[in-house]
C-alpha positions in Angstrom: 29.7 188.8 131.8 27.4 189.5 134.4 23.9 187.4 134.6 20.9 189.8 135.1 18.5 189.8 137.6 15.6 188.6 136.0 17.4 185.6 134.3 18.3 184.9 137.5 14.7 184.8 138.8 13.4 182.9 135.3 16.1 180.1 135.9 14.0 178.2 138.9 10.8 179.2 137.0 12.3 177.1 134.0 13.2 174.6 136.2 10.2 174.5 138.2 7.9 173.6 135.3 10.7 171.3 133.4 11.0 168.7 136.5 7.7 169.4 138.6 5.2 166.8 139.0 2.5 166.0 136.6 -0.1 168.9 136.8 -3.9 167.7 138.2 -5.3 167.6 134.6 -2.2 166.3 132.7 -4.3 164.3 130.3 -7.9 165.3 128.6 -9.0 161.8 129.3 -8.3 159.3 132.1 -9.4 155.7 131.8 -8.7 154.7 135.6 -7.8 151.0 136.4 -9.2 149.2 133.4 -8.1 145.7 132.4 -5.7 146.9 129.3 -5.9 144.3 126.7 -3.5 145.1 123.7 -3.2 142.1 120.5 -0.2 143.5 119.5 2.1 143.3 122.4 0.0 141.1 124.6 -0.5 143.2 127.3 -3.2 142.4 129.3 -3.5 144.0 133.2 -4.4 146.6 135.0 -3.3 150.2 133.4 -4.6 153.9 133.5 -4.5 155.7 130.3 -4.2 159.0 129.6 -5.1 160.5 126.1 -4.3 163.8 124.8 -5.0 165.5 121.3 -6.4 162.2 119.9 -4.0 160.0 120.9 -2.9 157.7 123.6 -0.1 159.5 125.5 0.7 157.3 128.5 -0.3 153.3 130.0 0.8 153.4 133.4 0.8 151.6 136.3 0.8 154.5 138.2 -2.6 156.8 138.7 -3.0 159.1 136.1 -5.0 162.8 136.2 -7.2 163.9 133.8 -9.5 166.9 132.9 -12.0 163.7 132.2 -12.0 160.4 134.3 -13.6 157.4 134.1 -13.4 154.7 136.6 -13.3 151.9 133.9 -12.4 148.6 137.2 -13.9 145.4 135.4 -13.9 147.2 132.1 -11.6 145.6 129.5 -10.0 148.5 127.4 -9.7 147.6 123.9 -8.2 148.8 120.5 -11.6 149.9 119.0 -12.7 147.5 116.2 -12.3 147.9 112.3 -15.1 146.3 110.5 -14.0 146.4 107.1 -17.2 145.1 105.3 -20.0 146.7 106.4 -22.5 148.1 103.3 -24.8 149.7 105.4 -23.4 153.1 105.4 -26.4 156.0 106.6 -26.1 157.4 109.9 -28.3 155.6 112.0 -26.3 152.4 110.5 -22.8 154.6 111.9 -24.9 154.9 115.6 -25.4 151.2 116.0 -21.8 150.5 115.0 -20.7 152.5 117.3 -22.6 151.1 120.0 -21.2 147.5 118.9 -17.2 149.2 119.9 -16.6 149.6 116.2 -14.5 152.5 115.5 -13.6 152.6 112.0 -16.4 151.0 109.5 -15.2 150.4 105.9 -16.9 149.5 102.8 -14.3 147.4 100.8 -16.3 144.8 99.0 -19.2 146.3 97.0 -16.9 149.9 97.4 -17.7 152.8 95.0 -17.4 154.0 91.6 -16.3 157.5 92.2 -14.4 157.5 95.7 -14.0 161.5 96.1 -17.9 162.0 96.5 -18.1 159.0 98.7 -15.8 160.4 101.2 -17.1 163.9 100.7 -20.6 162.8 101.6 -19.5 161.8 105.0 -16.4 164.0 106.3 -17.6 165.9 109.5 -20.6 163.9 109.6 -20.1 160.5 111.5 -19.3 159.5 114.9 -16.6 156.8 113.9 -14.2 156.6 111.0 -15.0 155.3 107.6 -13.2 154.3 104.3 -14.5 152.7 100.7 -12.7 150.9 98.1 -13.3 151.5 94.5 -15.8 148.7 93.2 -15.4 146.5 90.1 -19.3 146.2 90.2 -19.8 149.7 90.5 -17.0 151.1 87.6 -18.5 147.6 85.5 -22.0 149.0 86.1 -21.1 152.5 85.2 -19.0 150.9 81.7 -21.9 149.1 80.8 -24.8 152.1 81.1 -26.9 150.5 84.2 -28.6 152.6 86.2 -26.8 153.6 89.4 -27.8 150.5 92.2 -26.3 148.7 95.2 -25.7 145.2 93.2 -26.1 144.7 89.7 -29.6 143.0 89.0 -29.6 139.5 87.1 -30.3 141.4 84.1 -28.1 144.2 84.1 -25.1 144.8 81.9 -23.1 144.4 84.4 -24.1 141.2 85.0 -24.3 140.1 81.4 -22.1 141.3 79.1 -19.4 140.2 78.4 -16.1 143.7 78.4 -14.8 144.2 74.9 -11.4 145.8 74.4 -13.0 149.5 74.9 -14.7 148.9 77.9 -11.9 146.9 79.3 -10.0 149.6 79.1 -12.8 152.5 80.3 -13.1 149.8 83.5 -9.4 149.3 84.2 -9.3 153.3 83.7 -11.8 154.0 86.7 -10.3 151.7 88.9 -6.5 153.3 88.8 -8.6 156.9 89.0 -10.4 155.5 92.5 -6.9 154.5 93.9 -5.0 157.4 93.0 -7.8 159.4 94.8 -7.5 157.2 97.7 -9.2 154.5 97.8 -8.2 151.8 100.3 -8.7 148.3 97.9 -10.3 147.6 94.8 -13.9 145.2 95.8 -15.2 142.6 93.4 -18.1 140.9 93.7 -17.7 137.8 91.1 -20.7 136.1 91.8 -22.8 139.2 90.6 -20.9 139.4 87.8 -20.6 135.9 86.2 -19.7 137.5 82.7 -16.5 139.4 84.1 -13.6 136.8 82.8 -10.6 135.9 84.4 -8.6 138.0 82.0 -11.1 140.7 83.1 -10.0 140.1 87.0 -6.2 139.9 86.2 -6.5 143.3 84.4 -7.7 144.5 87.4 -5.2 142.6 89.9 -2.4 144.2 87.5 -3.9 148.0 88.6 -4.2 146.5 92.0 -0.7 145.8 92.2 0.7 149.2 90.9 -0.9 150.6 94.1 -0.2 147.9 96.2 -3.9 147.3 96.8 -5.5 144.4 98.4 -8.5 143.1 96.3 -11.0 142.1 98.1 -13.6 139.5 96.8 -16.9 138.0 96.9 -15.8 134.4 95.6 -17.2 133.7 92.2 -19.3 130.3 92.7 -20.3 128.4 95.7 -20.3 124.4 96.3 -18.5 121.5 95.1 -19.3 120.4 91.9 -19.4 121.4 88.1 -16.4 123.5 86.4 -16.7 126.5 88.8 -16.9 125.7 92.0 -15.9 127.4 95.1 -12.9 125.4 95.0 -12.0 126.6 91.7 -13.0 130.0 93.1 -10.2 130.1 95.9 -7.8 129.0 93.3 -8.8 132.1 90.6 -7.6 134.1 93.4 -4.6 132.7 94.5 -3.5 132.6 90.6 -4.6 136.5 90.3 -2.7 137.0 93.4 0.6 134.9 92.4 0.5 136.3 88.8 0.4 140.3 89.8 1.4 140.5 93.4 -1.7 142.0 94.5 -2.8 141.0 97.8 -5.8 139.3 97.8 -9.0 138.9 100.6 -11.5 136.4 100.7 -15.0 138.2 101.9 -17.6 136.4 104.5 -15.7 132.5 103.4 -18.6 130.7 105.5 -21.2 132.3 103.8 -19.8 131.7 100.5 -18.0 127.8 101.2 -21.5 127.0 103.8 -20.2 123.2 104.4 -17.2 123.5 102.4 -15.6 126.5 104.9 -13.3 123.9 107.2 -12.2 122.4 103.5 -12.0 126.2 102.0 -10.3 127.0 104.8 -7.3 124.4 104.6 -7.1 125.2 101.1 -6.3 129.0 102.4 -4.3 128.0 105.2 -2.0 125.8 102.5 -1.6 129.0 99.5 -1.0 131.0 102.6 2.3 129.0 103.9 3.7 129.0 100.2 3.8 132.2 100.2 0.3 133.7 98.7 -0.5 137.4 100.2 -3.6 136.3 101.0 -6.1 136.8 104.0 -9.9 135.6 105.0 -12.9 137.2 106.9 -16.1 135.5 108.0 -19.0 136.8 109.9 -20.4 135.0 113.3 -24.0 134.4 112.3 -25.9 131.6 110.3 -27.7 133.3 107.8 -26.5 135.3 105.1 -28.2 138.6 103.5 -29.1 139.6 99.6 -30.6 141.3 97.5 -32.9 138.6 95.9 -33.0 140.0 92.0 -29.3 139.7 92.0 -27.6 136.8 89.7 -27.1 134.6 92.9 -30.6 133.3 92.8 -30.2 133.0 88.7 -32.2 129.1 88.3 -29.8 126.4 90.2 -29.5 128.3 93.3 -31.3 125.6 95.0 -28.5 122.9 94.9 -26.2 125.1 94.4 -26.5 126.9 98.0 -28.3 123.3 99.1 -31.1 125.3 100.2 -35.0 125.6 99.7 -37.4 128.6 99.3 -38.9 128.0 103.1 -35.1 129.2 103.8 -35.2 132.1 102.6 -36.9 135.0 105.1 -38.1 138.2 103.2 -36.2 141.4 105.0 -38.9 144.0 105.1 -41.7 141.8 106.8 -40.0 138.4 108.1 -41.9 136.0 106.4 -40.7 132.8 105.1 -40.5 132.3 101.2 -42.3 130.0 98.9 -41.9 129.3 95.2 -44.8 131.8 94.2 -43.5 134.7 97.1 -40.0 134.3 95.7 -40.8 134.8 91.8 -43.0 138.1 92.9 -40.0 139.4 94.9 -37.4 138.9 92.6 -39.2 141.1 90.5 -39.3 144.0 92.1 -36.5 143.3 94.3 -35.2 143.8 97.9 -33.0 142.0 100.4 -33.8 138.3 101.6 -32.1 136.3 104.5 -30.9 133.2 103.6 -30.6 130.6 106.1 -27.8 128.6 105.0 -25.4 127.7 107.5 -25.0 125.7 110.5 -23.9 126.5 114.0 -20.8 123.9 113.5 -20.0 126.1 110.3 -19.8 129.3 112.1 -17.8 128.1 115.1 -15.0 126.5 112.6 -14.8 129.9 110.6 -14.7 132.6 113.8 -12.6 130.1 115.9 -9.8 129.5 112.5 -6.6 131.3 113.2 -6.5 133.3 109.8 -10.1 134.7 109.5 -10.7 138.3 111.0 -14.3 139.2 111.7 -15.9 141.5 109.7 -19.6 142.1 109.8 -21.2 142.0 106.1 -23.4 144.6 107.5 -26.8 145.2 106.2 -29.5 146.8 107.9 -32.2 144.4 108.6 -29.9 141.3 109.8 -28.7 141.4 113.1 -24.9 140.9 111.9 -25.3 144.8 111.2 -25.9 145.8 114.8 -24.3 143.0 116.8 -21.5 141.2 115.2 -18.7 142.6 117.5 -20.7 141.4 121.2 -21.6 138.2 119.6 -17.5 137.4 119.0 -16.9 138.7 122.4 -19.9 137.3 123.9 -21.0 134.1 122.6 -17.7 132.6 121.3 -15.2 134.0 123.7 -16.9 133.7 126.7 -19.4 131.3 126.4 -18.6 128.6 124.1 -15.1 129.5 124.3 -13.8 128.4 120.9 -11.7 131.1 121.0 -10.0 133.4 123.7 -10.6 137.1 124.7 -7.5 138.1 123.4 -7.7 136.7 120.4 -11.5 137.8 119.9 -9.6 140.9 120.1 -7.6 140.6 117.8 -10.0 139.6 115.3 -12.0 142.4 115.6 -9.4 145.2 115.7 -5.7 144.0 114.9 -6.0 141.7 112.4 -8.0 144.2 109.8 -5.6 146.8 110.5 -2.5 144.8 109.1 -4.8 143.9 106.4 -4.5 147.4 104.8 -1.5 149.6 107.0 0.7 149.0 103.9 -1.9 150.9 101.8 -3.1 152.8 104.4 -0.2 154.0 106.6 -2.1 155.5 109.4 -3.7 152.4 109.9 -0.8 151.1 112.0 -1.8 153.5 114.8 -5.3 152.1 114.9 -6.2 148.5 116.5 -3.6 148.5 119.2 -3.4 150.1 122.7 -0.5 151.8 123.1 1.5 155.1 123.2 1.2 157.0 120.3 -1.5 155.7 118.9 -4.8 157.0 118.0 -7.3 156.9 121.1 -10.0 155.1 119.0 -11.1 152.8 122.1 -13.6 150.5 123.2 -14.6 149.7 127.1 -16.5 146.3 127.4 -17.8 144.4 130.6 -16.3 140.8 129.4 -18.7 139.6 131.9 -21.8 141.3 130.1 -21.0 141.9 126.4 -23.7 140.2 124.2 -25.4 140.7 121.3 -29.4 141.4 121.2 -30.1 141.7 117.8 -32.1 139.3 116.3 -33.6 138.7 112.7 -37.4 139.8 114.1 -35.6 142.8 115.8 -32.4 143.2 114.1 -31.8 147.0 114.8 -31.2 146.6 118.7 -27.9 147.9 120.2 -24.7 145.0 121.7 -25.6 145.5 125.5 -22.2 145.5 128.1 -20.0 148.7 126.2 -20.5 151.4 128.1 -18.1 153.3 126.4 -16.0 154.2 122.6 -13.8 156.8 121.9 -13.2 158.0 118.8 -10.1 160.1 118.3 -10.3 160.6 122.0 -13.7 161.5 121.9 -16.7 159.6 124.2 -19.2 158.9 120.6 -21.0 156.5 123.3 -20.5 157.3 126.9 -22.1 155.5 129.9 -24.2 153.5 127.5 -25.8 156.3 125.9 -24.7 157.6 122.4 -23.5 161.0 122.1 -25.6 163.5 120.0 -23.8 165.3 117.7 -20.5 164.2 118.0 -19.1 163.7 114.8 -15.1 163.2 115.3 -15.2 160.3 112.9 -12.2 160.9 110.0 -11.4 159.5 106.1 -9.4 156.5 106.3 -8.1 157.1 103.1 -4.4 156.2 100.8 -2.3 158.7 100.3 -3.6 160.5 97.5 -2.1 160.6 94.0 -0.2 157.5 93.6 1.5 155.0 95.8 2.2 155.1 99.9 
């Protein structure tokens, strides 16, 4: 049967556009000669990527063209990073994370009572991604009629009763409810709750488990002596763990352990190579943050966190603590920096090969603004106690795995490579530092000139972009299990 004309002429038009080069603007962004550095593979050298739609769609050797290009020579290109305790959540807190290379900011250890207004509140409103587990403190506060707050006060119910059968059940009840509406963990916080009993926390675990939801935990006691201890601490949660197959997370270990953290540490490093599911964060700075009428500074806090009141720096104006400053405070309430580590501490925590970094993030502490440079920075490149790469890896990586089991699309974030999402972050390894302090904790990590977001510049030549808002839900699949 005869072929017509204008097949004929179609034919090398079909052809033409199947084998023909690469058009001039094949990619809508081109990062052009940057030092590719991916934890998962290893790759570290020289690469141009292109990314398309959101996602990374080429690492070449070869030049790539773009619509957009940006000579990135002596930038590092990076997975962005996944902070996965960070509290503060407004959207000047979501600017200075940004501007630190975080890409995906999560609140998994304080979390939320009622996880479909929490990610309502910020869809189409942030420049990076976000996610919230539901909280035991905030379904326990909720169960025993306290008044909606951050952390339960010394005083509340929350912190004082002890859960009958009813409210055991009401508790356990809003937990399953968060994760089947997506929730990516369940958060405790055991210290602010001294009255919620190890039966209370396996009954949790157990709705953990039916999810396959890591729990992740404020340890309930610090130091080394008496019945609870934060020996005894690690060991509730291995048992919880062991006893419902929940994977389990230790939160900010050298700001709970202090001296203890190598010795905490082992101990992890030990339940870890039996078998226990069980992973560990810490954050890079000395001082920890609270909010001082919580049941932390309940009478003993002293020798228990083997500190004094001159250790303690009030938030809001920066002064140092006494014994008559700290009673009026805790009154009324507010968030206190405790200085309660050392520098030796810190360095045995970030430079440990199980802990991930993850910033505790408050506003009014530096760690909130700066915790990502100060890895790269101060501990990579200057002290090196631990190497780019694996700085890297801690930052980005190593969170990801914590949840992708949970959270399938997490295993297309915290890697650099084809496929996967084009949440980035371009650092000068030469330059990268933190400059937040405690007097000026609010100031941007100086040395990332650029993060992408979903492909997105949400900082771009240094300068954060207004009005860009491609942040999106990490969230479970909703309903039931992934």
């Amino acid at each position: 049967m005869p072929v017509s004309l204008a097949r004929c002429l179609r034919l090398p038009l079909l052809a033409a556009l199947l084998f023909a080069p690469l058009a001039a603007q094949d990619f809508d962004v081109v990062l052009r000669g940057g030092r590719v550095m991916d934890p998962e593979s290893g790759l570290d050298a020289v690469r141009d990527v292109g990314i398309s739609r959101g996602v990374i769609r080429a690492i070449s050797e070869q030049s790539l063209n773009g619509a957009t290009t940006i000579d990135a020579r002596g930038l590092v290109v990076a997975p962005g990073f996944i902070d996965l305790h960070q509290h503060a959540q407004a959207p000047a807190d979501y600017a200075l994370k940004a501007q630190d290379g975080v890409t995906t900011v999560a609140e998994l250890e304080v979390g939320a009572a009622d996880v479909d207004a929490w990610y309502a509140a910020r869809e189409g409103k942030t420049p990076i991604n976000f996610a919230v587990s539901v909280g035991h403190m905030q379904c326990r506060m909720v169960v025993m009629g306290d008044r909606p707050d951050f952390l339960p006060g010394a005083k509340s119910g929350a912190a004082t009763k002890v859960a009958n059968a009813a409210q055991l059940a009401e508790l356990t009840r809003l937990i399953e409810k968060g994760l089947e509406r997506g929730a990516v963990a369940v958060g405790f916080g055991l210290q602010y709750t001294p009255t919620a009993s190890e039966r209370e926390v396996l009954a949790v675990f157990r709705v953990a488990a039916k999810f396959n939801a890591p729990c992740h935990l404020h340890m309930r006691a610090k130091g080394d002596v008496g019945p609870a201890n934060v020996f005894t601490s690690v060991l509730e949660i291995v048992a919880a763990s062991a006893v419902t197959g929940a994977p389990a997370h230790i939160c900010h270990v050298q700001s709970t352990a202090g001296r203890l953290t190598p010795a905490v540490l082992d101990l992890v490093a030990e339940a870890v190579a039996h078998g226990s599911k069980l992973t560990v964060e810490c954050y890079s700075y000395t001082a920890g943050m609270t909010d001082i009428k919580s049941a932390i500074f309940d009478p003993g806090w002293r020798d228990t966190m083997g500190i004094d009141y001159k250790d303690l720096q009030w938030g809001a104006t920066g002064e140092r603590l006494t014994a008559e400053s700290f009673e009026r405070y805790r009154q009324v309430g507010g968030l206190v920096i405790a200085h309660s580590n050392t520098e030796e501490v810190i360095r045995a925590a970030v430079s440990h090969p199980l802990t991930f970094i993850a910033s505790d993030g408050l506003r009014g502490h530096p760690r909130h603004a700066g915790s990502s440079a100060r890895v790269l920075g101060r501990y990579a490149r200057e002290m090196k106690v631990i190497s780019l790469m694996q700085a890297i890896a801690k930052l980005s990586l190593m969170p990801a795995r914590r949840l992708e089991e949970r959270v399938p699309t997490l295993r297309n974030k915290g890697r650099v490579r084809v496929g996967a999402d084009a949440d980035l972050v371009l650092f000068d390894p030469a330059k990268v530092i933190d400059r937040a302090s405690y007097t000026e904790p609010d100031l941007p990590s100086a040395g990332i000139p650029h993060v992408l977001v979903a492909g997105e510049f949400v900082v771009r030549d240094g300068v954060l972009q207004a009005g860009k808002n491609p942040g999106r839900a990490v969230r479970a699949p909703l309903g039931g299990r992934p």
